[in-house]
N, C-alpha and C positions, 0 to 999 in steps of 0.2 A: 124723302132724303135720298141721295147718288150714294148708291151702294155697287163697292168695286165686284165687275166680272174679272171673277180668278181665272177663267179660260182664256184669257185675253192675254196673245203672247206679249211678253217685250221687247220693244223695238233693239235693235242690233245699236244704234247710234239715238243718241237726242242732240236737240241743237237750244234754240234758244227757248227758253221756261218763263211760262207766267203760271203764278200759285195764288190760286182764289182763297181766303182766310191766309195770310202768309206771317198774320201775327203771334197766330197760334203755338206754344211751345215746341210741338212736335215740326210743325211745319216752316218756322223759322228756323229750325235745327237743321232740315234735309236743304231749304235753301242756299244757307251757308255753304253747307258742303257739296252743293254744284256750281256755287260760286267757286270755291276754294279751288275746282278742279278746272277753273278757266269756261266754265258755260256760262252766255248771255243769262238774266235771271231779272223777272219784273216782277211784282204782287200787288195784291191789293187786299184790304183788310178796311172792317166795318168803323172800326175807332183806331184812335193812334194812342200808342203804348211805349212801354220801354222796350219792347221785341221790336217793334216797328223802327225806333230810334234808332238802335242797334245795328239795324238792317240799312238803312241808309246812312248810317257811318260809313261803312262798306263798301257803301258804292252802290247798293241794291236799289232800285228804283219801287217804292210803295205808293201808290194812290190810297185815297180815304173813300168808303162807298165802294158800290160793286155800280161795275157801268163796259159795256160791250165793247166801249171803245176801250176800254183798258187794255183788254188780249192785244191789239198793235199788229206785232210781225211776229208774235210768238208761234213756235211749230212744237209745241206740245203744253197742253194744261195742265197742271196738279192739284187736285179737289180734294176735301174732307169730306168724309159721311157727315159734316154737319152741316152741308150745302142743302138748301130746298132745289128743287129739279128746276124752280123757274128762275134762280138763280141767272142774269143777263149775260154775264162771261161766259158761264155753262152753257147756255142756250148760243150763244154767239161762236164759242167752238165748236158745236154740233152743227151750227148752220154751213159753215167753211169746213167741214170735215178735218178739223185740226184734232191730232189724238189725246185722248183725256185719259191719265193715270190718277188713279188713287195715290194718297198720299204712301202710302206700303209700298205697290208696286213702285216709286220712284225708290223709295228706298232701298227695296231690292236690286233693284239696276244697280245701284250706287254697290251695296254689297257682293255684287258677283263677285265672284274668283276668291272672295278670302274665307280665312277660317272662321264662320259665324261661329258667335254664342248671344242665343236668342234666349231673350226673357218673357216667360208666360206668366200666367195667372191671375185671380181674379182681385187679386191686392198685394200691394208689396212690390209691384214691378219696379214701378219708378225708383223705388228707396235701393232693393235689390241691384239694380244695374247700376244704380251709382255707388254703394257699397265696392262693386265688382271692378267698377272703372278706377276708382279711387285708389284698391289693392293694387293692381296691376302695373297702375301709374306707378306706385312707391315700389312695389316689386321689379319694376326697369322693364315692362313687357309696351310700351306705350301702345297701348290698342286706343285704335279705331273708335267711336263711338255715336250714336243717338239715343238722346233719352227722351223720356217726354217731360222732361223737371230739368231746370240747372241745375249742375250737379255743384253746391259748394266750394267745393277742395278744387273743381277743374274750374270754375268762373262761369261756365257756358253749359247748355242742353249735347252739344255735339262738336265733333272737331276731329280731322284725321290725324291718325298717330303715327309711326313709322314701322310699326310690330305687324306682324300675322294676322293679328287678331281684330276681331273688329263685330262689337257688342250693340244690341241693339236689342231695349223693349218692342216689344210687339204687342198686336193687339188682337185678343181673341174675340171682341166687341160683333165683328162684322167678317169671321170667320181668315180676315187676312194674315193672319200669324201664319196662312197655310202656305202662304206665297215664295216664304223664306227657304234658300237652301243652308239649311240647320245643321252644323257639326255638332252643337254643345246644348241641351236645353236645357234651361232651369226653369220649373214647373213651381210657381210659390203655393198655392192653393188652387180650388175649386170652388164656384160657387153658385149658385143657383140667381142667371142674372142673364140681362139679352136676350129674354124669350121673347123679344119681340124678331129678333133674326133666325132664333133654332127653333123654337115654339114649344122644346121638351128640355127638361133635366139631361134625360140621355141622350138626346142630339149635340147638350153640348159639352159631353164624356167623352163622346166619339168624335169631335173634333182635338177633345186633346188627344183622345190616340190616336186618330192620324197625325198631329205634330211629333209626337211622340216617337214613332216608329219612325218617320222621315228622318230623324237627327242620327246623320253618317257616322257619329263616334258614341255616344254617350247623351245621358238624361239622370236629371239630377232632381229627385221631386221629394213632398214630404211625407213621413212618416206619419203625420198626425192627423191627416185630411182626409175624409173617408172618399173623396172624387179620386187622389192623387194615388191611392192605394189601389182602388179599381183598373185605374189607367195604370199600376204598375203591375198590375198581377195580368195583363195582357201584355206586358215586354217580356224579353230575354233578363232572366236574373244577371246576368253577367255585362248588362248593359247598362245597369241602371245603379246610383248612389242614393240613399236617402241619410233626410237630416231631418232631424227634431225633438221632443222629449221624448219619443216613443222608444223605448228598452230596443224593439228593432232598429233603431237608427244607426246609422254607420258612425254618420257625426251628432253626435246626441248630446243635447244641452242636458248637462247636469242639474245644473241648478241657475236662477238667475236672480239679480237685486236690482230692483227697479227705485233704490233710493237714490232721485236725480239722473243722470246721466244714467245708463243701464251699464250692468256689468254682468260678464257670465262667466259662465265653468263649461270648456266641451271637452268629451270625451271622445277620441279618434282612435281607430285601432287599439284601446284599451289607453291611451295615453292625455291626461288631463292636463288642459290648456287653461290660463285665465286669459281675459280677455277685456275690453271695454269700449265704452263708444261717446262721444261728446252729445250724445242725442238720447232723450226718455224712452219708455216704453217697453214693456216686454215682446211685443211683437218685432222690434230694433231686433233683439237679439237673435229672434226663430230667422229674421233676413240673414242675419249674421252667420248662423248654421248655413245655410242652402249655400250662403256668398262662399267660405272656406271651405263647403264640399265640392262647388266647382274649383278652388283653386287648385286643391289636394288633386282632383283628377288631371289636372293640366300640367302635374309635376310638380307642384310647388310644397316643400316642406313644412309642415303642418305649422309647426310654429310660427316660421316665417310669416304665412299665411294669416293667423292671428294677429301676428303683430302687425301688420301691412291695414290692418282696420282702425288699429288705435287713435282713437278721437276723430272717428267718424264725424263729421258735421250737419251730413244731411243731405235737405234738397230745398229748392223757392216749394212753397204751399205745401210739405209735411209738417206739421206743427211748427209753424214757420213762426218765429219771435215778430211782435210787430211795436217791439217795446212794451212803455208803460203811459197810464194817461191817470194822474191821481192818485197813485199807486194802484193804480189796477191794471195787471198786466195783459197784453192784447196778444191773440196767436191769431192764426188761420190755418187751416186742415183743406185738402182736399176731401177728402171722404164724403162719399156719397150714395154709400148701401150700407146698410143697417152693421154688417160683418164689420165694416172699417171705420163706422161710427163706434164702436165699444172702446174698438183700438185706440180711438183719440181723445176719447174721456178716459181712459182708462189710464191714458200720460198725462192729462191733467193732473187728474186725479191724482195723483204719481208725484207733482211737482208744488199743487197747490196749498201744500200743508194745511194749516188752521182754516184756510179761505176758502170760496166757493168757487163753485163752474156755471158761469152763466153761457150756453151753446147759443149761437144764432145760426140758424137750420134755413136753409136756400134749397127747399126740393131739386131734383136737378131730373128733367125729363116727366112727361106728362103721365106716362104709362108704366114709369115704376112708379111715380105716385099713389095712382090708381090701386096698383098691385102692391104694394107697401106702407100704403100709408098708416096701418096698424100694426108693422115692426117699427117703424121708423118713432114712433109716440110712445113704446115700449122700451127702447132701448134708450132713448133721450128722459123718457121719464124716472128711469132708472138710475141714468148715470150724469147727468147735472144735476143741479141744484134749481135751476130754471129752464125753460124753453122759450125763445121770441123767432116765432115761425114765420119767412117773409113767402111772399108768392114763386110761383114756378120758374123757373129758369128753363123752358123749352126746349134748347139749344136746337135738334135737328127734328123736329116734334112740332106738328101744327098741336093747337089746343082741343082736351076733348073736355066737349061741355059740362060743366059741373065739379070738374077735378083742379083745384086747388090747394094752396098750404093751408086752408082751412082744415080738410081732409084729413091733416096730421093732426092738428090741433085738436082738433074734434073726437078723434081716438085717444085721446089724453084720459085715463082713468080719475085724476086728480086734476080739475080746469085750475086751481089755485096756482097751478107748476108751468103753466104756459099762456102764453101769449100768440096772437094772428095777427103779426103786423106788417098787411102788404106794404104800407106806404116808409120807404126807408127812414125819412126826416122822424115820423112818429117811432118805428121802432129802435132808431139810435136814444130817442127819448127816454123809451120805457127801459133800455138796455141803462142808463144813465140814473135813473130814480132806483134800480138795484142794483145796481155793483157798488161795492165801497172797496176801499184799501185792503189788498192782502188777497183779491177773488181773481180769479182769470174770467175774461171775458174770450170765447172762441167763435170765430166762425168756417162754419163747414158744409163745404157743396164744390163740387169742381165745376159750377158755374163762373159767374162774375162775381159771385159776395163779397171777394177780396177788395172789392170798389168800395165797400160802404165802412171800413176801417178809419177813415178820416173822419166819416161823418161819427163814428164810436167816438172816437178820440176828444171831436171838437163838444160831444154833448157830455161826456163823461168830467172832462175839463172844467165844463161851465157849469155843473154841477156843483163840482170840488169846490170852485171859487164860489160859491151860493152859499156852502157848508162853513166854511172858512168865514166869510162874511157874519152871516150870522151866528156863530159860534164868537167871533169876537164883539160882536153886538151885545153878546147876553153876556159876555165877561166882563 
């Protein structure tokens, strides 16, 4: 995979832009906003989507397929780490010496000269910064932003605002969160993932506190994480806000009610706030802390601050409604390590009353497979009611032999609870002979699973009408 050199200064000036994956959430976010600032701007992307559609509303020129001749007259590339090296555009800008940024680094360009506030951590970003953009919107501060999710309430992943401020997830994936000149950090957690780029737990500690120390004003991390407390016991006490249930907490969730939408209690300076959000999940909430301890720190009255969240909505792929098929109600979840697998059954679980949770599980990368694949059958066997496990989702990952969603499957303590159905057509089936009325059907991997929701839909449907059928037969 092209993984960005952070030594690699940035150009003074960019002129015209071609972005290899440009259908990409994040990537169709930063294109926009070199569009928006008047740069020429091309892309190309492997299938055509609603981001792609989008994009050529606009005005954006997208080709389908990667192909040399796509780069054109462009004088800088913009790549994801989930390009393979032999990628044609790739290779085609190295041949012409045309310069090639990661997608970070374009971002940063983009972000020079204003007041960042950078989102870290190992879950919760995407939800986090769109919390954060959301506030600020209804608070009159109009920041700046890029997410890696559409953010609900704004329509779009990214968009320039008119304010100071200007918000941006980052990614500590491939170490470029380091790239950013960081006034504001918010750190959601830590978690033991990526060691195919740090290769140690504590390598990647020590990249949070270098972000950490880097942020010109302030750092904002949680109480409850044992990564986030290490990384806070090497700052300045006087620099740093924490939020969580931890009795240390500055902003500290008292108490929380996860019946339906979530609701909480925080305590601020001694002073108790309710609160609420249009979205499930007790983890909603712990966003909901970090999101009003950066506001508290940027001036904003605590109240206000709270109230500026009220019916939250969301983001596209956080337990994303996909309707109903039969009455059986359809989500999708990004989630794609074991930590933020709990988190998404655990908002089922939360919403599905009498009914059950049938997970369809999209592994997502070959080598946290490998390395997880007996958390992953641990925490799903625990927290649905069924598992239909499909095959891997590689993304920037050649295949290593023998590692499969079998892998998951196969770490199942109880085979009765899970299913291995590489082939989609078959597992939308078997999703369809278990789900009945009243159960949520979810799927979760920040691959492509979200593809296979129609093929749910259409077998769940033709089911219902099977039941129905023969239920008026025998009456």
């Amino acid at each position: 995979m092209i993984k960005p050199d952070l030594s690699q200064p940035l150009p003074e000036t960019l002129g015209r832009l071609h972005f290899v994956g440009i259908g990409g959430s994040g990537m169709s976010g930063i294109a926009r906003m070199f569009h928006d600032r008047g740069h020429a701007v091309s892309g190309s992307d492997r299938a055509e989507s609603a981001a792609v559609d989008s994009l050529r509303g606009r005005g954006i020129p997208v080709a389908i397929g990667h192909d040399a001749r796509h780069v054109g007259d462009a004088e800088a590339l913009v790549v994801t780490g989930a390009l393979w090296l032999d990628n044609p555009e790739y290779q085609e800008a190295l041949r012409r010496g045309i310069p090639v940024l990661h997608r970070a680094q374009a971002l940063a360009w983009l972000a020079r000269g204003q007041r960042l506030i950078s989102v870290a951590g190992a879950h919760g970003k995407s939800t986090s910064t769109a919390m954060l953009v959301t506030a600020l919107r209804r608070l009159g501060a109009d920041p700046s932003f890029v997410n890696g999710a559409v953010i609900h309430d704004a329509g779009t992943s990214a968009a320039w605002g008119q304010g100071e401020l200007f918000v941006v997830e980052v990614d500590e994936s491939d170490g470029s969160f380091l790239l950013f000149e960081t006034a504001i950090g918010l750190i959601t957690n830590i978690d033991t993932d990526h060691l195919d780029h740090y290769g140690s737990e504590a390598a990647i500690e020590d990249a949070f506190v270098s972000f950490a120390r880097a942020c010109s004003e302030s750092v904002v991390l949680s109480a409850d994480d044992d990564g986030t407390r290490r990384v806070a016991a090497s700052l300045p006490t006087d620099a740093i806000t924490t939020f969580g249930e931890s009795d240390a907490a500055r902003v500290r969730l008292v108490s929380i009610s996860e019946e339906g939408p979530v609701s909480f209690v925080l305590s601020i300076d001694g002073v108790e706030l309710e609160g609420s959000l249009a979205v499930p999940g007790r983890h909603n909430a712990l966003n909901a802390a970090g999101v009003v301890a950066v506001l508290v720190g940027l001036g904003h009255e605590a109240r206000a601050a709270v109230a500026a969240l009220e019916g939250f909505a969301g983001t596209q792929r956080r337990f994303e409604s996909h309707g109903d098929a039969a009455g059986v109600r359809l989500y999708d979840d990004y989630a794609h390590h074991p930590t933020e697998v709990v988190a998404a059954l655990q908002t089922a679980r939360s919403v599905v009353g009498e009914g059950r949770v049938i997970a369809v599980h999209q592994p997502h990368l070959y080598s946290r497979t490998q390395a997880m694949a007996g958390e992953f059958a641990a925490v799903y066997e625990s927290g649905a009611d069924h598992t239909v496990v499909l095959d891997v989702f590689g993304a920037r990952e050649d295949p290593i032999p023998g590692v499969t969603g079998a892998l998951v499957a196969d770490a199942f303590d109880d085979a009765a609870h899970v299913d291995f159905r590489p082939d989609w057509d078959d597992a939308a089936r078997r999703v369809a002979q278990l789900a009945r009325p009243g159960d949520i059907v979810m799927t979760l991997s920040c691959g492509d699973v979200y593809r296979i929701i129609p093929q749910l839909r259409a077998a769940i449907e033709r089911a219902g009408e099977g039941s129905a059928t023969s239920s008026g037969a025998a009456g």
